[in-house]
N, C-alpha and C positions, 0 to 999 in steps of 0.2 A: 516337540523337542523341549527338552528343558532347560532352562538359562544358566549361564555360568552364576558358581557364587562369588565372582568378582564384581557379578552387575550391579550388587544391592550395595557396593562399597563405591561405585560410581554415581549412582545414585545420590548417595549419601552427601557426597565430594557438593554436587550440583544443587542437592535440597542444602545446603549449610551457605552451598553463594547465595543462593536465593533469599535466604535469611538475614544476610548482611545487609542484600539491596535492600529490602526492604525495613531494615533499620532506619534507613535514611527520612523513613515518611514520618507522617505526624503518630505518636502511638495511642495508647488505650487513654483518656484522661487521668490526671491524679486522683489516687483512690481516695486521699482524705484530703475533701477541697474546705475551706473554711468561707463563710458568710461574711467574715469580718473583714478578710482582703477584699472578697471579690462577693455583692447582694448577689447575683444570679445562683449561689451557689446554697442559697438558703429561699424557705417559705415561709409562707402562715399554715398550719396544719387546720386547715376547713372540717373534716370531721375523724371520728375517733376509729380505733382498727373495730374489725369482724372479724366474727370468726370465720366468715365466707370466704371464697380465693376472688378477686375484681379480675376480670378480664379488661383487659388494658391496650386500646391500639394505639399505634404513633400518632394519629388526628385526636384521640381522645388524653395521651397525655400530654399534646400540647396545649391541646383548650387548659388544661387542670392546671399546666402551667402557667398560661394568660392569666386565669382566676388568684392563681397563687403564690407565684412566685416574688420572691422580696425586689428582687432588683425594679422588676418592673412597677409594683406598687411603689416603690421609691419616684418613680419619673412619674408616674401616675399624679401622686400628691402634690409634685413640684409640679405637675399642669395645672393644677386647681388652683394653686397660692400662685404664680402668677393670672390667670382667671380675674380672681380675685382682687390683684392688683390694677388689673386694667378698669375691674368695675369702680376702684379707689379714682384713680386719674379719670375716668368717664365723668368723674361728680365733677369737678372742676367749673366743666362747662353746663353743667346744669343747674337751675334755683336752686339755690337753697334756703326754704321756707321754714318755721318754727312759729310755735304760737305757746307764748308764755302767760301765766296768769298767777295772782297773787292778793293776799288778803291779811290782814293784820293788824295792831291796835299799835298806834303809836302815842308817843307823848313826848312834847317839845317843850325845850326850856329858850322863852323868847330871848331873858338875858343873854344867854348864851351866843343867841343868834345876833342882839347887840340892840336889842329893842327894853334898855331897862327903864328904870320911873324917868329919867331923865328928859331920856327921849321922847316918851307919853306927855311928861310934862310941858313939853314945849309946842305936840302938836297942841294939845288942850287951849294953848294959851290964842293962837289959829282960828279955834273952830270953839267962841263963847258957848255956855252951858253945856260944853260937852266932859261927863266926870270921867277922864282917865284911871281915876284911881279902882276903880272898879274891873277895870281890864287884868284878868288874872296872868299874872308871869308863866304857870305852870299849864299847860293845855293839852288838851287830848283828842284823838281824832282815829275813829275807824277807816282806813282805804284800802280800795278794793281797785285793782285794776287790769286789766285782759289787754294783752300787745299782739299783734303777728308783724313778724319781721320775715323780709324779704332781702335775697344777697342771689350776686351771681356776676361771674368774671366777664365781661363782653369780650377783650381778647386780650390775648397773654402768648406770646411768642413762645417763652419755655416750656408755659404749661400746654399748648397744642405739642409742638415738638416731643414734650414727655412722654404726652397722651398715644403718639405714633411708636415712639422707643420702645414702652410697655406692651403695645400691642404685637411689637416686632418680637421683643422679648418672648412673650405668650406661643408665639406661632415656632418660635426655635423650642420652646418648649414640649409642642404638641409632637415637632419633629423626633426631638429628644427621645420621647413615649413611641413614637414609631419605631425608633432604632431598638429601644431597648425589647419590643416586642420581639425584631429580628434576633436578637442577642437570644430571646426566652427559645425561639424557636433550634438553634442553633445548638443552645447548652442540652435541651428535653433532646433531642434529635440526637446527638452526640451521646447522650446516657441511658439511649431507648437501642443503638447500635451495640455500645460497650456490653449492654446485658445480654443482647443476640449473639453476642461474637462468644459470650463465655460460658452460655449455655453451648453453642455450638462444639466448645473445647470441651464439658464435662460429656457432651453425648460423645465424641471422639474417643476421651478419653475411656469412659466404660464401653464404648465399642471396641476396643482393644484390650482390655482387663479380659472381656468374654474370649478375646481370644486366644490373650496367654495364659486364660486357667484350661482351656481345651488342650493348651502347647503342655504345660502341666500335668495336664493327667495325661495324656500320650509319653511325654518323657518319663512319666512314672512307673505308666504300665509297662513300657520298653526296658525300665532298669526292671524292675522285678520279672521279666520276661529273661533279662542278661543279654540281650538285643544292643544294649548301650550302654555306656560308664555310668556312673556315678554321676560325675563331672556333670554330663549334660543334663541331669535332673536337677543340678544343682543352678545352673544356669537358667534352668526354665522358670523354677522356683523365687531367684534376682529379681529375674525379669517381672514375674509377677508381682513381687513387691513393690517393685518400684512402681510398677502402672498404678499400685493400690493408693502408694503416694502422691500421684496424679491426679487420679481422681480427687484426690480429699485435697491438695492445693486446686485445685479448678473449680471444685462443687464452694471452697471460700471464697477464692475472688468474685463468684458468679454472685453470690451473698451481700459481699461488697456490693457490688455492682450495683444491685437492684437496690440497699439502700438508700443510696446516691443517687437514683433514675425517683425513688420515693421521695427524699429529702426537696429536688429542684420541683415537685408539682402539688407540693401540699396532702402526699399522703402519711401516715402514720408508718413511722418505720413499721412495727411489730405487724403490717397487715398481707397477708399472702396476696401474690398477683401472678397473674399469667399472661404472658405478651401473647398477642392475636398475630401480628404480625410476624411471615418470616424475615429471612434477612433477605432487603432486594438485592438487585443484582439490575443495570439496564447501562447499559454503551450510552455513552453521551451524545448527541448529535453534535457536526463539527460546528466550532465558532471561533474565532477568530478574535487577539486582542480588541482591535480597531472597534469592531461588535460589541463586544463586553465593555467595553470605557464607556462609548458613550449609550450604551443602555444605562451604565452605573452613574451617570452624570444627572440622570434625568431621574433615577426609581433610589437612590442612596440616602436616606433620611439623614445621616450625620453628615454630609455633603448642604444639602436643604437645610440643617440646622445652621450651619456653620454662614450660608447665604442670611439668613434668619436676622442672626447677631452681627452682620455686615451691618443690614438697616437697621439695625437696635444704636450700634454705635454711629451712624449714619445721623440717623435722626438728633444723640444727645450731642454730635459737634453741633447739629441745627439749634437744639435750642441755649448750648450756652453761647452763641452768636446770637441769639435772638434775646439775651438778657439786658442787649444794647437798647431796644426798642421800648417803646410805652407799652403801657398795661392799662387798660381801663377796665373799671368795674364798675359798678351800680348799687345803694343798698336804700333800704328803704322799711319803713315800718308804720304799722295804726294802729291807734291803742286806744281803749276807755277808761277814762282815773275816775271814781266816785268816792268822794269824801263826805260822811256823816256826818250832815247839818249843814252840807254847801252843796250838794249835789253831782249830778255824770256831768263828764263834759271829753270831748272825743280828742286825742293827741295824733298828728299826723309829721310825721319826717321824709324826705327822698332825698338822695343825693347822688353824682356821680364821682367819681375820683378819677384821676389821669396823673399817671404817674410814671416817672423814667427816670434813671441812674446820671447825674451828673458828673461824678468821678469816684469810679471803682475801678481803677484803672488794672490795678494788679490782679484785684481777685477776678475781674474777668475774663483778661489775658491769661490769666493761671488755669483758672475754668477751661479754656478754650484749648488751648496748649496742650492738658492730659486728656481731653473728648480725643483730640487726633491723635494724639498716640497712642490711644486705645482702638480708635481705626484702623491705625497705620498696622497696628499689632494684628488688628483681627484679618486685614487684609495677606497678609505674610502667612498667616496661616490655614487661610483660603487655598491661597497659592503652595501651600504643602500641601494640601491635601489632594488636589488634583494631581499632582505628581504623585502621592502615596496610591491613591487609587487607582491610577496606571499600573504599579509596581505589585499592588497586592493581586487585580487581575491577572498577570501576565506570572506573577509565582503562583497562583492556585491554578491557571491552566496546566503547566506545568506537570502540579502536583496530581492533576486527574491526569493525564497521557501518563506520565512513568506509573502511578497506583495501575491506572489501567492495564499497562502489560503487563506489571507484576503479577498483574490475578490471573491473568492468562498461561501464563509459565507457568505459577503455581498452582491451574490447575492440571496442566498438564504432567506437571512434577509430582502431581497426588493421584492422580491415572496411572504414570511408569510405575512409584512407588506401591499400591494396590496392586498392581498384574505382579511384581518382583514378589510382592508377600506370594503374593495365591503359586508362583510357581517352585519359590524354597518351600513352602507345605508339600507340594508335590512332591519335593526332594527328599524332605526329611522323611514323609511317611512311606515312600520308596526307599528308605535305609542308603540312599547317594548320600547324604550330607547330616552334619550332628545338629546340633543344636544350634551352634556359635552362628554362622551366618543366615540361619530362621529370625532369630533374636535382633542381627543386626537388621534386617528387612522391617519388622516390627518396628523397632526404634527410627527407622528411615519414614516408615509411612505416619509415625507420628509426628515426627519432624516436618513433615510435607504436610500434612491434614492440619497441624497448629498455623504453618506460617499460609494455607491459603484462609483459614477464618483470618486470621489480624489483616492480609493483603484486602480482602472486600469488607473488612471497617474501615482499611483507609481508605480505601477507593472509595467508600461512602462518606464518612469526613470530608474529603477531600472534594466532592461534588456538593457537596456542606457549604463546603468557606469557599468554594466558585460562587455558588448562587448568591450567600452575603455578601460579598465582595461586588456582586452586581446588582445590589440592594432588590431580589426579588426573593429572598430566601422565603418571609412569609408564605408570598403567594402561589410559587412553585418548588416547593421542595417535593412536592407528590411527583411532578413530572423530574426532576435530576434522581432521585433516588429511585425511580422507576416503581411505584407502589401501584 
């Protein structure tokens, strides 16, 4: 039996709500993201295009993006320079040994130094038959002489305390570098979907072009037969236009797409690629807020960062409390002088120092004062963030349960829509019905075929920002997206 042509107008009604709800999700990314707002959206381009096409899977453009992406080289380098810094403040407490050495001709003027005839004169007068006047005022003398000196702090309250800040620093750092990997995996993942979903639209789309040029030469033959008006060839002929327009907006964004999926992993725009990957599709197992937080408490790098920079500021109220206390150090040095015509002879120094602030009354209360309210600060923001990370769990579950029915409906809405084409075809080439509601069925199942591709990107998004949101995006994004 064949369906009323009021069905494909029902249809229609139900695929256009379905499109509404699904407004409501997160949608395609911004086609033109800028580097300059945001590093994750830019790279270093590692090698130049081919003329070959790269076959490209989701695990291979996220490695590409590890390797390449700017944001994360950016956190990468901030691990290094602190690194770096920590090996600064390690010296502290280590010798510090040096060995100097030097050689040169000098020449001294005794007057100068306050030994002139006078003074000669009077020793002379001391020491009988001794002739002063012979003694030259002007003198010259080669010396040569090799020192090694020796330093090193024995203990120092702020400089240990630092030494811990820096290290606390370092390790918020590393964290840092963890999140931002999450973030690489998130943006690649997020622009390896976008280009699945818009090749999915241009196959849609030229799978429907094939069928309103079939709708086309059937309304044509029918007019030139006198089977049919005018009208409805004229209709079929629309129709095919517009699909023609479809496809060439679909076949650009798809374009778009892929340069932006190329831009975030360091390939060359101009280089052809082919995704390996289809688009997944897999039901989430059930989980539970309470589950997700505190998994997300324990695997969240920017949570463990944020802990990081607790003991960073932790430690520097330690040490400007500890600018109250002594310092002792040690320094010490041995040396060989040789002067030409007097000979070596060996120079030796040690000493220790002990030293502590008698009144720096202000600058250390002042010191002291901004360490804690740079605690107090990092602690307030602690305590946001565990509350943010509840809130961001508990909207990304959310957002996978409603994506999730959405794809369901809308595949079901693209089953009814498909069976309503196939059985107005039956109608039209049975002369029951014209052209008009074939055309509408068409335009329904394209409306249905577009909104179930964007329903399962966001359903795949949105299983996206669950995983990050539970800081295991890295390590499980194969099992949320079902690959």
């Amino acid at each position: 039996m064949l369906a009323p042509a009021s069905g494909a107008l029902c249809l229609a009604a139900s695929v256009a709500v379905l499109g509404a709800q699904s407004a409501n999700l997160p949608s395609n990314p911004n086609p033109n993201p800028s580097s300059l707002s945001n590093p994750y959206f830019g790279s270093v381009t590692l090698t130049p295009a081919t003329d070959g096409v790269l076959k490209l899977s989701l695990d291979e453009a996220v490695r590409r993006g590890f390797s390449a992406n700017l944001g994360l080289k950016e956190s990468e380098q901030n691990e290094k320079v602190l690194h770096g810094e920590e090996n600064e403040a390690l010296q502290y407490f280590l010798p510090t040994i040096d060995v100097t050495g030097s050689t040169g001709y000098n020449e001294f003027d005794l007057t100068a130094f306050g030994f002139g005839p006078g003074l000669f004169s009077k020793i002379g007068n001391l020491f009988p038959g001794l002739d002063t006047s012979t003694i030259p005022m002007i003198t010259r003398a080669d010396v040569t002489q090799g020192q090694i000196n020796y330093q090193q702090t024995i203990f120092s309250g702020p400089v240990l305390n630092g030494y811990k800040a820096v290290r606390a620093a370092r390790t918020a750092a590393y964290f840092a570098k963890m999140s931002s990997r999450g973030e690489v995996v998130q943006q690649v993942a997020t622009a390896y979907l976008a280009v699945i979903a818009d090749r999915s639209d241009v196959a849609n789309a030229k799978s429907l072009l094939d069928s309103d040029k079939v709708l086309l030469d059937q309304a044509h033959a029918k007019h030139e037969a006198g089977t049919v008006a005018n009208l409805d060839e004229l209709r079929a002929r629309v129709q095919y236009q517009q699909q023609q327009q479809t496809v060439t907006a679909s076949e650009a964004r798809l374009v778009k797409a892929e340069i932006l999926l190329k831009r975030e992993i360091g390939i060359a725009p101009g280089q052809k690629i082919e995704l390996t990957d289809p688009a997944p599709y897999n039901e989430l197992a059930s989980r539970t807020p309470e589950d997700l937080r505190t998994e997300a408490y324990a695997n969240r790098q920017d949570y463990q960062n944020l802990q990081a920079q607790l003991r960073e500021t932790q430690m520097i109220v330690g040490a400007r409390r500890a600018e109250r206390f002594p310092t002792l150090s040690f320094k010490g040095n041995y040396g060989v002088t040789q002067v030409s015509g007097v000979g070596a002879h060996g120079t030796l120094a040690a000493f220790g120092t002990l030293s502590f602030p008698i009144f720096e009354e202000g600058t250390l209360r002042g010191d002291t004062d901004v360490a804690k309210a740079q605690l107090q600060g990092t602690q307030l923001q602690l305590s946001d963030l565990r509350a943010h990370i509840e809130t961001q769990v508990r909207t990304a579950l959310l957002d996978v349960h409603a994506a999730e029915e959405l794809v369901q409906v809308a595949r079901s809405n693209e089953d009814l829509a498909r069976q309503a084409l196939s059985d107005e075809s039956d109608r039209f080439k049975a002369g029951v019905d014209d052209t008009l509601p074939l055309v509408q069925a068409q335009s329904t199942l394209a409306s249905a075929q577009s909104i179930l591709v964007q329903s399962l990107y966001q359903f795949n998004v949105a299983k996206l920002a669950l995983a990050r949101s539970a800081g295991v995006l890295e390590q499980q994004y194969r099992d949320y997206l079902g690959k």
